[in-house]
C-alpha positions in Angstrom: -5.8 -11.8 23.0 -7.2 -14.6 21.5 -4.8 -15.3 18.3 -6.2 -18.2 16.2 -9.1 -20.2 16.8 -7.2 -23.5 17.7 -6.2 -21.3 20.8 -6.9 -22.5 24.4 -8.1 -19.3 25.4 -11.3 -19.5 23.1 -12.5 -22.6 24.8 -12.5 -20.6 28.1 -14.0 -17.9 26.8 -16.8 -20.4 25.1 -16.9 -22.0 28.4 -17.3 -18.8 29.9 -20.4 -17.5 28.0 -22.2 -21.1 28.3 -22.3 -20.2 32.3 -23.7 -16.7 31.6 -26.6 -18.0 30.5 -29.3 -17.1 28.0 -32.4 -15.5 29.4 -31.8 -12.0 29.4 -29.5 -9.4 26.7 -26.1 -11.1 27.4 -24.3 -8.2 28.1 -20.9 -10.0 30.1 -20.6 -12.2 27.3 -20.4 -9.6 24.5 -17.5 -7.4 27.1 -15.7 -11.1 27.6 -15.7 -11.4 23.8 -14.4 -7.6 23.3 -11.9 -8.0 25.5 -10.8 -11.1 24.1 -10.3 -9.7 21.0 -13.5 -10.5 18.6 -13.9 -8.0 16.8 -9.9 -7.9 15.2 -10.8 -11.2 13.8 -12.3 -9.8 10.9 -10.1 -6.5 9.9 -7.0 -6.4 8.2 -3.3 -6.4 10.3 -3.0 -2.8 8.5 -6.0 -1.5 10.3 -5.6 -2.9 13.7 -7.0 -6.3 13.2 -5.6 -9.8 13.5 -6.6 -10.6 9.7 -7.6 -14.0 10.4 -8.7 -15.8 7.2 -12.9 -16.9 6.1 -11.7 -20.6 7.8 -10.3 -19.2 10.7 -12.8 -17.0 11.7 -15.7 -20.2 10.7 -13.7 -22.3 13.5 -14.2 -19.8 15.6 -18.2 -18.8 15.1 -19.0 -22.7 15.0 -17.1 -22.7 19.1 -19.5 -19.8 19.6 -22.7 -20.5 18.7 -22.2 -23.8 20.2 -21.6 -22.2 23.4 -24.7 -19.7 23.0 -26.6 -19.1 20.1 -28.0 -15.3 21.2 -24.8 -14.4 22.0 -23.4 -15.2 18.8 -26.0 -14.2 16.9 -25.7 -10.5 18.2 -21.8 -10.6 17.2 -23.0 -11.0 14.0 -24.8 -8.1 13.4 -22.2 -5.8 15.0 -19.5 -7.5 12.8 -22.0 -6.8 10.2 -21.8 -3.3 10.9 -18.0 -3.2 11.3 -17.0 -5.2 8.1 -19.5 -2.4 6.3 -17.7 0.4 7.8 -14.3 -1.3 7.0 -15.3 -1.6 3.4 -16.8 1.8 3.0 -16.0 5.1 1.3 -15.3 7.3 4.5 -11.9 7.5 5.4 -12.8 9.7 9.1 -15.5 7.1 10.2 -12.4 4.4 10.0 -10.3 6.3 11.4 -12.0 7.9 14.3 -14.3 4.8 15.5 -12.7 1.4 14.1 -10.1 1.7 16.8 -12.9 2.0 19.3 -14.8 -1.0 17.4 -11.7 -3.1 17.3 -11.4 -3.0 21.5 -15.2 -3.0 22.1 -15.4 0.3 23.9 -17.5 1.3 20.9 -20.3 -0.9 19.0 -22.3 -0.6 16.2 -25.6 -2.5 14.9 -27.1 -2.9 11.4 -30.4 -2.3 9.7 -30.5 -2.9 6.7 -31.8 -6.6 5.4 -35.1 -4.6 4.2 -33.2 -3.1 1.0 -32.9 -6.7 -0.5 -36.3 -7.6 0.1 -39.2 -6.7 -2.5 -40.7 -4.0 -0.6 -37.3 -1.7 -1.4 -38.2 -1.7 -5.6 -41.9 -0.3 -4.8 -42.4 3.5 -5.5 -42.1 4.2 -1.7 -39.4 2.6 0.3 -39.9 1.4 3.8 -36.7 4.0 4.4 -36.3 6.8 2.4 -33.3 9.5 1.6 -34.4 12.8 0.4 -31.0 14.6 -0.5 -30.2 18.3 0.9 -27.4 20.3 0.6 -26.1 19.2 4.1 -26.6 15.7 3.6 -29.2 13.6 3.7 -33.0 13.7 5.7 -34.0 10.0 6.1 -37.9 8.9 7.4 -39.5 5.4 7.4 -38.9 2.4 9.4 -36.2 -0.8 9.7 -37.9 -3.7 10.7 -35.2 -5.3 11.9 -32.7 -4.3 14.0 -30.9 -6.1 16.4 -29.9 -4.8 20.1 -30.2 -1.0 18.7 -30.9 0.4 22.1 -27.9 -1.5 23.3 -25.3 -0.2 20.8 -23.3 3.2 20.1 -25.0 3.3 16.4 -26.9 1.8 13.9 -25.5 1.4 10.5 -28.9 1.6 8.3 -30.0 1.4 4.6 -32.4 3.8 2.5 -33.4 4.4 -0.6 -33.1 7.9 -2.5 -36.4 9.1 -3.3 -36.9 11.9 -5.5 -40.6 13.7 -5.9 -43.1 12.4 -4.5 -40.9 9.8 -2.5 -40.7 7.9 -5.6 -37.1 5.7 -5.3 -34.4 6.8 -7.7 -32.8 3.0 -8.0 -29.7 4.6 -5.5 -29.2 4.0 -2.0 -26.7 4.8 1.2 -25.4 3.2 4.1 -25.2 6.0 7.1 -24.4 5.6 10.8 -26.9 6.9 13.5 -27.0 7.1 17.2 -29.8 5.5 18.7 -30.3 8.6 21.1 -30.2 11.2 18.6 -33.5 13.2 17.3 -35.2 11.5 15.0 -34.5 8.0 16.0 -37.1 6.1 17.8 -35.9 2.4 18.9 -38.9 0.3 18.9 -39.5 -2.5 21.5 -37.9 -5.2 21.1 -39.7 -8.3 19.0 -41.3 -11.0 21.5 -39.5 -13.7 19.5 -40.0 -17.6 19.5 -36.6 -17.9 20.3 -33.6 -15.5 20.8 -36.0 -12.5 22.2 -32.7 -12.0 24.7 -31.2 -10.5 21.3 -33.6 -7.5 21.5 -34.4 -7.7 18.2 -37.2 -4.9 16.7 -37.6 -2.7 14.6 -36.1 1.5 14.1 -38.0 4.3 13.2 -36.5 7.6 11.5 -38.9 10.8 11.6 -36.9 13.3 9.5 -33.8 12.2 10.8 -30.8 14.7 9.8 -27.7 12.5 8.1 -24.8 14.3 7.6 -22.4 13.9 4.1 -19.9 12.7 7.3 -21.9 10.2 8.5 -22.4 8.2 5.0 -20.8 5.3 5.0 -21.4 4.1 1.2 -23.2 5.9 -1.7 -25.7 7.4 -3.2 -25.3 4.2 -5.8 -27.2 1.1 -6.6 -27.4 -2.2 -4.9 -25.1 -0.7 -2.2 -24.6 -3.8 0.0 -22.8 -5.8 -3.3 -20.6 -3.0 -3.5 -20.2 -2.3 0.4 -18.8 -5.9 2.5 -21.1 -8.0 -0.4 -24.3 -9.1 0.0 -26.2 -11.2 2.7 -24.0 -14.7 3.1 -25.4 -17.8 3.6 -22.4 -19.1 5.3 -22.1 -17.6 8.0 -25.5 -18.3 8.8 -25.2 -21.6 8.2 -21.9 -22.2 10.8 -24.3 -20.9 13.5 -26.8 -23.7 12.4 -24.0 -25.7 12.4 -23.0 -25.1 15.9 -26.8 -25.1 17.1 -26.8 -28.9 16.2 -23.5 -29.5 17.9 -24.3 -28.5 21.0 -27.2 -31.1 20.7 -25.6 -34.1 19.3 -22.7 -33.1 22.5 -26.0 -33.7 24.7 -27.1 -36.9 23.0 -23.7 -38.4 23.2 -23.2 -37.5 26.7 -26.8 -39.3 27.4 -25.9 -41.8 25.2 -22.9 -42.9 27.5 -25.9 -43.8 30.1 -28.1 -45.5 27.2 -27.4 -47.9 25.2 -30.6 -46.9 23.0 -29.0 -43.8 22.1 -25.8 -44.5 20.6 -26.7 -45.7 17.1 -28.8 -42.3 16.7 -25.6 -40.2 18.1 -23.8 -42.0 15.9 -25.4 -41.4 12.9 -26.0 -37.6 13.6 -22.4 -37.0 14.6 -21.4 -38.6 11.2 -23.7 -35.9 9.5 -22.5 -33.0 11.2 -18.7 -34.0 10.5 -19.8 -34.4 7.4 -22.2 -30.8 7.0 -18.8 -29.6 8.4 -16.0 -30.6 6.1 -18.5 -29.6 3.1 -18.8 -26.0 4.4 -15.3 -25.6 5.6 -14.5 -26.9 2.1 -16.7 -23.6 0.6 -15.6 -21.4 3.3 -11.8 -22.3 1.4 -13.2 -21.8 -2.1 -14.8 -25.1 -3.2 -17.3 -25.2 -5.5 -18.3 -28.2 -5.5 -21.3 -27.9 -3.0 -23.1 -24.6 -3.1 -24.1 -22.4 -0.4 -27.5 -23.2 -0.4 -27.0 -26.6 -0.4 -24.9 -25.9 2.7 -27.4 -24.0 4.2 -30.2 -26.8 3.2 -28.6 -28.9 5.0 -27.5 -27.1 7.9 -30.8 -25.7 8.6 -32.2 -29.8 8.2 -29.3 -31.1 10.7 -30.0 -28.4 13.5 -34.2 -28.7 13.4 -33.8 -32.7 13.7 -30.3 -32.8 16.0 -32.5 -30.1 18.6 -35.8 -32.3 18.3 -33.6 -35.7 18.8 -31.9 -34.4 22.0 -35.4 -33.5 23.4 -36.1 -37.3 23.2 -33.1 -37.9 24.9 -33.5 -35.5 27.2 -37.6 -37.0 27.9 -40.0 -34.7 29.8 -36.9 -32.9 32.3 -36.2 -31.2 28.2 -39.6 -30.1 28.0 -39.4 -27.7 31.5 -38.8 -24.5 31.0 -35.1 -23.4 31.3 -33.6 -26.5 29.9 -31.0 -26.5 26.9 -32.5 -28.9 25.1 -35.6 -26.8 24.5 -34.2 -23.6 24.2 -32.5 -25.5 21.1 -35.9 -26.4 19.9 -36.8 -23.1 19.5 -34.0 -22.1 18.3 -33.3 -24.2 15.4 -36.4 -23.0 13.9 -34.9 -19.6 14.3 -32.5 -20.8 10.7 -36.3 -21.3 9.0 -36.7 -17.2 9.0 -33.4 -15.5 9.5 -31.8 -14.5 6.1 -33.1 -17.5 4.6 -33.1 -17.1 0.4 -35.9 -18.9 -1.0 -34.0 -21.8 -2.9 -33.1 -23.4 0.9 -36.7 -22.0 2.1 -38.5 -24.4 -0.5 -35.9 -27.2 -0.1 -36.7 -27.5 3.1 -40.4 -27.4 2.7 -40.0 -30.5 0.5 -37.9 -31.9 2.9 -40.7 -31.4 5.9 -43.9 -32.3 3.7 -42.2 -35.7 1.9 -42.8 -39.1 3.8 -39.6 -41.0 3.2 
């Protein structure tokens, strides 16, 4: 059991996962991580977790998505669906499948980014909750869900539609299986990068939810009231650790060439930097925002990744090699929950000559 991030064991299990590889769903490094204990990191002592704190568990996501960015990336969206279930309103869910969560035996994906996007406030929902004395019967489609053929559930989102589908300002969170009638698992996105994630969309043709399997709701904006909304930070430690792995390559070349060192230099004294200002946020600081954080995170990975291609010349540029899976990766930050505030900043960032 891996205890605090600053323990030796989490380097070997980072170490482990960067020899698994990246080019197919990462299946031995999600088991190494569930046996190493994950998934406690981020649920209270009282319920079986280790109750590590927001720094904590930031030192340990930024050793992780150094190590492999797919395979950190999918541990986000089942803590996603964990942390949801944790802070939900059904006591038997907790009680039944968090201790099954907690050791891995049992996982859980999330759909749900759709109901803060535009599209959820139109008269018709993308995924809609007509309400029934058993429950709940829920049709439309997610459009993004990650590994959902890989997982025991998927924690989704819909709206409650009254007549005429017409959305009632309420929603639910509610826990499906991916095998059951009425859920169709799409085929998986064929992504720039990260397509190893299995990321694509779930359909739901008059898919029967039970009161039991609710997790949150009927009520509105149920994500600020279930786990919070979508956080920049955490997205931004994964960029974070994205461009350390690549300024790690760049200094290791840099040993060999002398032409290299003033440009590792300089991008290692950004990310410390990047780094103490988000740890410094992750604590409670206000002084930077998170979008700043995430500006900047999102500008250090794209031009860390592109730097260690030049270092890495043409052998970067062959399929298989780090250096331009990290290419395609860093871009990855451009899309993926990205709130428009960082979108245009970094826009103006790409299009100004400086």
């Amino acid at each position: 059991m891996i205890e605090s991030a600053d323990h030796p064991d989490l380097d070997l299990l980072c170490h482990a996962i960067r020899e698994c590889g990246a080019d197919t769903w990462p299946q031995e490094s999600l088991e190494r991580c569930g046996q190493a204990g994950f998934y406690r990191w981020f649920v209270p002592v009282e319920l079986g977790g280790l109750g590590w704190s927001a720094t904590e568990i930031a030192k340990g996501y930024l050793k992780l998505s150094a190590a492999d960015l797919t395979t950190t990336f999918i541990l986000t969206q089942r803590v996603a669906a964990l942390r949801r279930i944790v802070g939900g309103e059904n006591p038997a869910i907790k009680a039944n499948l968090l201790p099954q969560m907690l050791d891995g035996s049992k996982t859980a994906t999330v759909g749900i980014s759709h109901l803060t996007t535009s599209r959820q406030h139109t008269s018709r929902p993308v995924m809609r909750a007509t309400g029934n004395d058993d429950g709940f019967e829920i049709n439309g489609n997610v459009p993004w869900v990650t590994g959902g053929a890989e997982v025991d559930f998927v924690l989704m989102g819909a709206s409650v539609v009254g007549p005429g589908e017409v959305a009632t300002g309420q929603q639910i969170l509610f826990l499906a299986s991916p095998k059951e009638q009425g859920v169709g698992v799409q085929k998986p996105f064929d992504l720039m990068a990260l397509s190893s994630s299995h990321t694509g969309a779930v359909s739901c043709d008059r898919l029967k939810v039970a009161h039991e399997n609710v997790i949150a709701g009927p009520k509105e904006n149920v994500l600020l009231t279930n786990g919070g909304g979508a956080g920049s930070l955490q997205t931004s430690v994964l960029a974070i650790g994205l461009a350390s792995a690549a300024i790690d390559f760049i200094e290791s070349e840099s040993r060999k060439r002398g032409d290299l060192v003033i440009p590792q230099t300089s991008l290692r004294g950004q990310l410390q930097q990047i780094t103490a200002a988000f740890f410094a946020a992750t604590d409670g600081s206000e002084k930077v925002t998170a979008a700043e954080i995430r500006t900047r995170a999102n500008s250090l990975a794209i031009r860390a990744t592109q730097a260690a291609l030049v270092a890495a010349k043409g052998a970067g540029f062959v399929s298989g090699h780090p250096v331009g899976r990290w290419c395609q990766e860093a871009l990855f930050f451009l899309v993926w929950s990205c709130p428009q505030a960082v979108a245009t900043a970094n826009l103006h960032e790409f299009a100004v000559c400086q």
